[in-house]
C-alpha positions in Angstrom: -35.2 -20.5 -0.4 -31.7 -21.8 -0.9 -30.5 -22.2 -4.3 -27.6 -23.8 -6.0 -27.5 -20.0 -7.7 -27.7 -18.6 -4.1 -25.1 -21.2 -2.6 -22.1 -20.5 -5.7 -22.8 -16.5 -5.3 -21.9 -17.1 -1.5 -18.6 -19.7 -2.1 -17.3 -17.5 -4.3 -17.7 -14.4 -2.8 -15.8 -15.8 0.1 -13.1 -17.1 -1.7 -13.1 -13.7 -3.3 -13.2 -12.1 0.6 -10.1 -14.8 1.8 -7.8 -13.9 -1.5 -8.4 -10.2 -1.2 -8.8 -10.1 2.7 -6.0 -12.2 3.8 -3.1 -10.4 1.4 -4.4 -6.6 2.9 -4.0 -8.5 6.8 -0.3 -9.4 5.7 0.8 -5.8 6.2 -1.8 -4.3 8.4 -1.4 -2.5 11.8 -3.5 -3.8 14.4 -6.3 -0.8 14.0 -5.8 -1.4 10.2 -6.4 -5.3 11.3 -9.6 -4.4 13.3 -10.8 -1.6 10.3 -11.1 -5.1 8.1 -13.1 -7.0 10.4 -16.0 -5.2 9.3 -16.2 -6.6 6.2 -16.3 -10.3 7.1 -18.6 -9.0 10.1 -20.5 -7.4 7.7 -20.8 -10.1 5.2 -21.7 -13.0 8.0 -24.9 -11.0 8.7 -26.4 -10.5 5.4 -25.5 -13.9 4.9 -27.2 -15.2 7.9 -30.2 -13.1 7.4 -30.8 -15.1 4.0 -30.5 -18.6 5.4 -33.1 -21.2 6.8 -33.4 -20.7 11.3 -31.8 -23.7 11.6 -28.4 -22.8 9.6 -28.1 -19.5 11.2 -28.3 -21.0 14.5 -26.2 -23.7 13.3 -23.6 -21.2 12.4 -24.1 -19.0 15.6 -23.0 -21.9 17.4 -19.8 -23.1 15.8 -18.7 -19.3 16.1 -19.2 -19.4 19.0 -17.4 -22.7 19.9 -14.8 -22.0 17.1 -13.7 -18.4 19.2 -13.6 -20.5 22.6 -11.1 -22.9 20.8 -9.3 -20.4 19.2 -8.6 -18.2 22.2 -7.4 -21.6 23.9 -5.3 -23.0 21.2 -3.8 -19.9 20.3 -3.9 -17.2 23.1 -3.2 -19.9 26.1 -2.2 -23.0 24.3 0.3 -21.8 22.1 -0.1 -24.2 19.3 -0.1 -21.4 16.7 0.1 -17.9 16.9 -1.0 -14.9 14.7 1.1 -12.5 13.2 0.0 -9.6 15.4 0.7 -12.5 18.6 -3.5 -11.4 18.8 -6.9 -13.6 17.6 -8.1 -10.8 15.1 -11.2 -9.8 15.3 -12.2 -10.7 11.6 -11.4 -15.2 12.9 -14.7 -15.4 14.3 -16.6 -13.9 11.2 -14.4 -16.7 8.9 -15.6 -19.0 10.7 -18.5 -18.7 10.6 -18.4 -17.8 7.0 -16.3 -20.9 5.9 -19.0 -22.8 7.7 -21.7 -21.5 5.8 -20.0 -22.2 3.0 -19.0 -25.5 3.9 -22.8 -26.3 4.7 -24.0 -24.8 1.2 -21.2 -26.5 -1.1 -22.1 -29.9 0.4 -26.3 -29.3 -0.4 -25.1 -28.5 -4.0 -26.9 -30.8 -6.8 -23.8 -31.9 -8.6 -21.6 -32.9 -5.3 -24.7 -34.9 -3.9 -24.4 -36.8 -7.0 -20.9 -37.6 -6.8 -20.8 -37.8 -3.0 -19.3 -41.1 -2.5 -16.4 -40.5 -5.3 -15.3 -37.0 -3.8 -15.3 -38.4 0.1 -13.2 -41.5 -1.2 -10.7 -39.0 -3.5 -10.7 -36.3 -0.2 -9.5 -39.5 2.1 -6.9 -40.5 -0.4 -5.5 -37.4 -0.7 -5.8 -37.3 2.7 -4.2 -39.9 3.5 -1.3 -39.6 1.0 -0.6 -36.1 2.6 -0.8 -37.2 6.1 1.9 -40.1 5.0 4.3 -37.4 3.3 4.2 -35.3 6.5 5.3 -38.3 8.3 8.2 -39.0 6.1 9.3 -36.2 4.4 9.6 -33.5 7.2 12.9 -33.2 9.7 10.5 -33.8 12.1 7.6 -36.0 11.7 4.0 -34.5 11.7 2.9 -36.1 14.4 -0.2 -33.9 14.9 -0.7 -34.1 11.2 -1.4 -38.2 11.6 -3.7 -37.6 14.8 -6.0 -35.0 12.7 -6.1 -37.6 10.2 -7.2 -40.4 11.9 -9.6 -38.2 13.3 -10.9 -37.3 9.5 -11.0 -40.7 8.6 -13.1 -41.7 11.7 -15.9 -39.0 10.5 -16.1 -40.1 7.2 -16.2 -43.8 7.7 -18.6 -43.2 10.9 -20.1 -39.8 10.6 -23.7 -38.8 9.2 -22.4 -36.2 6.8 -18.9 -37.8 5.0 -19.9 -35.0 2.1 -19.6 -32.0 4.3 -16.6 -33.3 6.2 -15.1 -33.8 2.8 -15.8 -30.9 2.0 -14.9 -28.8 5.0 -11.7 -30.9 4.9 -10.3 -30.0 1.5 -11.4 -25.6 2.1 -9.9 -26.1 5.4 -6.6 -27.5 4.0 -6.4 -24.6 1.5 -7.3 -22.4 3.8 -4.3 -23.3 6.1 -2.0 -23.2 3.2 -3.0 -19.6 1.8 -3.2 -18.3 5.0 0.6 -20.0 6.7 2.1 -19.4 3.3 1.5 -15.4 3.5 2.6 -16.0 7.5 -1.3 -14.7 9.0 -0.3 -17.5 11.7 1.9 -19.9 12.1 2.1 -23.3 13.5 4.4 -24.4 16.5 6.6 -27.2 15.4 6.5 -28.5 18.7 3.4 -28.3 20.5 3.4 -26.9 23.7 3.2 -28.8 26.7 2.4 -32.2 24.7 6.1 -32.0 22.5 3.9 -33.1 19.5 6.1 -32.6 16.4 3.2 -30.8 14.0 3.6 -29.2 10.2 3.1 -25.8 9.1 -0.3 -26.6 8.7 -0.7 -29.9 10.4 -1.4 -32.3 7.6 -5.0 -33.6 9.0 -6.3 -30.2 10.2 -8.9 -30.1 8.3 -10.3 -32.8 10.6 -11.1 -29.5 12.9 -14.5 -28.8 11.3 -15.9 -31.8 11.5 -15.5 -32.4 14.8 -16.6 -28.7 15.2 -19.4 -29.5 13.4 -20.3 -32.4 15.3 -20.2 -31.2 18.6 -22.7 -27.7 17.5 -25.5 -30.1 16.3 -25.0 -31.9 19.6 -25.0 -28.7 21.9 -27.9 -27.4 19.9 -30.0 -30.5 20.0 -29.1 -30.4 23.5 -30.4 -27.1 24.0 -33.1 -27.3 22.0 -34.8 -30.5 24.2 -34.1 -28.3 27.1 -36.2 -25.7 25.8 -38.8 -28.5 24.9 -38.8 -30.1 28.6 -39.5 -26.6 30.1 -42.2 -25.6 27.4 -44.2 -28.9 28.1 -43.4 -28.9 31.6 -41.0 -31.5 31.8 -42.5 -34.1 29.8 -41.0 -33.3 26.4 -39.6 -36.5 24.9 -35.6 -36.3 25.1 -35.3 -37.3 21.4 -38.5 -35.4 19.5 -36.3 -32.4 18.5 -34.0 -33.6 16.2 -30.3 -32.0 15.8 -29.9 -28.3 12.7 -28.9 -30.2 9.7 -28.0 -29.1 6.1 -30.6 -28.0 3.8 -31.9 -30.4 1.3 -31.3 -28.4 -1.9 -30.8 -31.9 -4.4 -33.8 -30.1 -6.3 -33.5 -26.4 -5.6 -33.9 -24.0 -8.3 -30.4 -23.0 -10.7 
């Protein structure tokens, strides 16, 4: 059963995991890198293990789709590179673990209740930071005001403005824990396109919930796939309804 005692337990044990995690990387060798991932592996499957089927293969998927991007924006692309010029092996694991946590801090009671005052506050701030990069930079953030406008589209549009909130403002501490102790760093120019971007990009935290929004739709995808070939092709196209977030508004403390 998901709690709001079960969902804190896991946000702060990964917060815990990033501040503790992220300093050790800073100074590791590339087999002291790879000794670490087995923490965060580690901690991803327990986790897992305790969650509803459809958050696990919600989260299965956005690893995987999260690795594909990263291998393309960082290993071919170029638009940021780790320290080790590598994609550790502990990326996919965070991932998948800042998702889960994502997905659990937006179910919690006390945010539901306030939903439409944090996703107002998060695009304000937003938008305030994404203005500052433009102006206040030698070179304006370019890719900063793209992310944004794509933040701003999900929340005004999307069906979960809570969780993109949410994975908006993690995502933006995230970027400046982890740029700030040098784990990877941002191109100020990125490659190919000459876009001028920040050191984090101001909108990046725009990333998950377009992530997010293209897993339900691959997994709704593949789930009326499966349907259609279990009823021989006569499944309806729309009876199996995309992973969503848990419903905990009334889940035990």
């Amino acid at each position: 059963m998901v709690t709001t005692r079960g969902s804190l337990a896991l946000l702060f044990s990964f917060v815990g995991l990033v501040a503790i995690g992220l300093p050790l990387d800073r100074a590791s060798s590339l087999p002291q890198q790879s000794a670490l991932s087995v923490l965060p592996w580690t901690f991803l499957v327990i986790a897992l293990s305790l969650q509803p089927r459809t958050i696990q293969v919600q989260v299965v998927g956005l690893v995987v789709l999260a690795t594909i991007l990263e291998c393309v924006g960082s290993l071919i692309w170029g638009a940021y590179t780790y320290r080790l010029d590598n994609l550790p092996l502990y990326v996919p694991a965070a991932h998948g673990l800042f998702y889960l946590s994502a997905l659990r801090a937006a179910s919690l009671p006390l945010l539901q209740r306030h939903a439409r005052s944090i996703v107002i506050a998060t695009a304000a701030g937003a938008s305030a930071w994404m203005v500052y990069g433009l102006i206040a930079k030698p070179l304006p953030d370019l890719l900063g005001f793209a992310t944004w406008a794509i933040f701003i589209r999900f929340v005004v549009r999307g069906r979960y403005p809570l969780l993109y909130a949410v994975s908006f403002v993690m995502t933006t501490a995230l970027e400046l824990y982890g740029t700030s102790l040098g784990i990877w760093t941002w191109s100020p120019l990125l490659p190919v396109l000459m876009l001028p971007a920040g050191n984090p990009p101001t909108g990046i935290g725009a990333g998950y919930a377009a992530m997010d929004a293209l897993t339900r739709r691959i997994i709704a995808r593949i789930e009326r796939s499966r349907a259609t070939r279990r009823d021989g092709g006569t499944a309806d196209a729309g009876a199996v309804p995309p992973a969503s977030i848990p419903d905990t508004a009334h889940a035990g403390d």
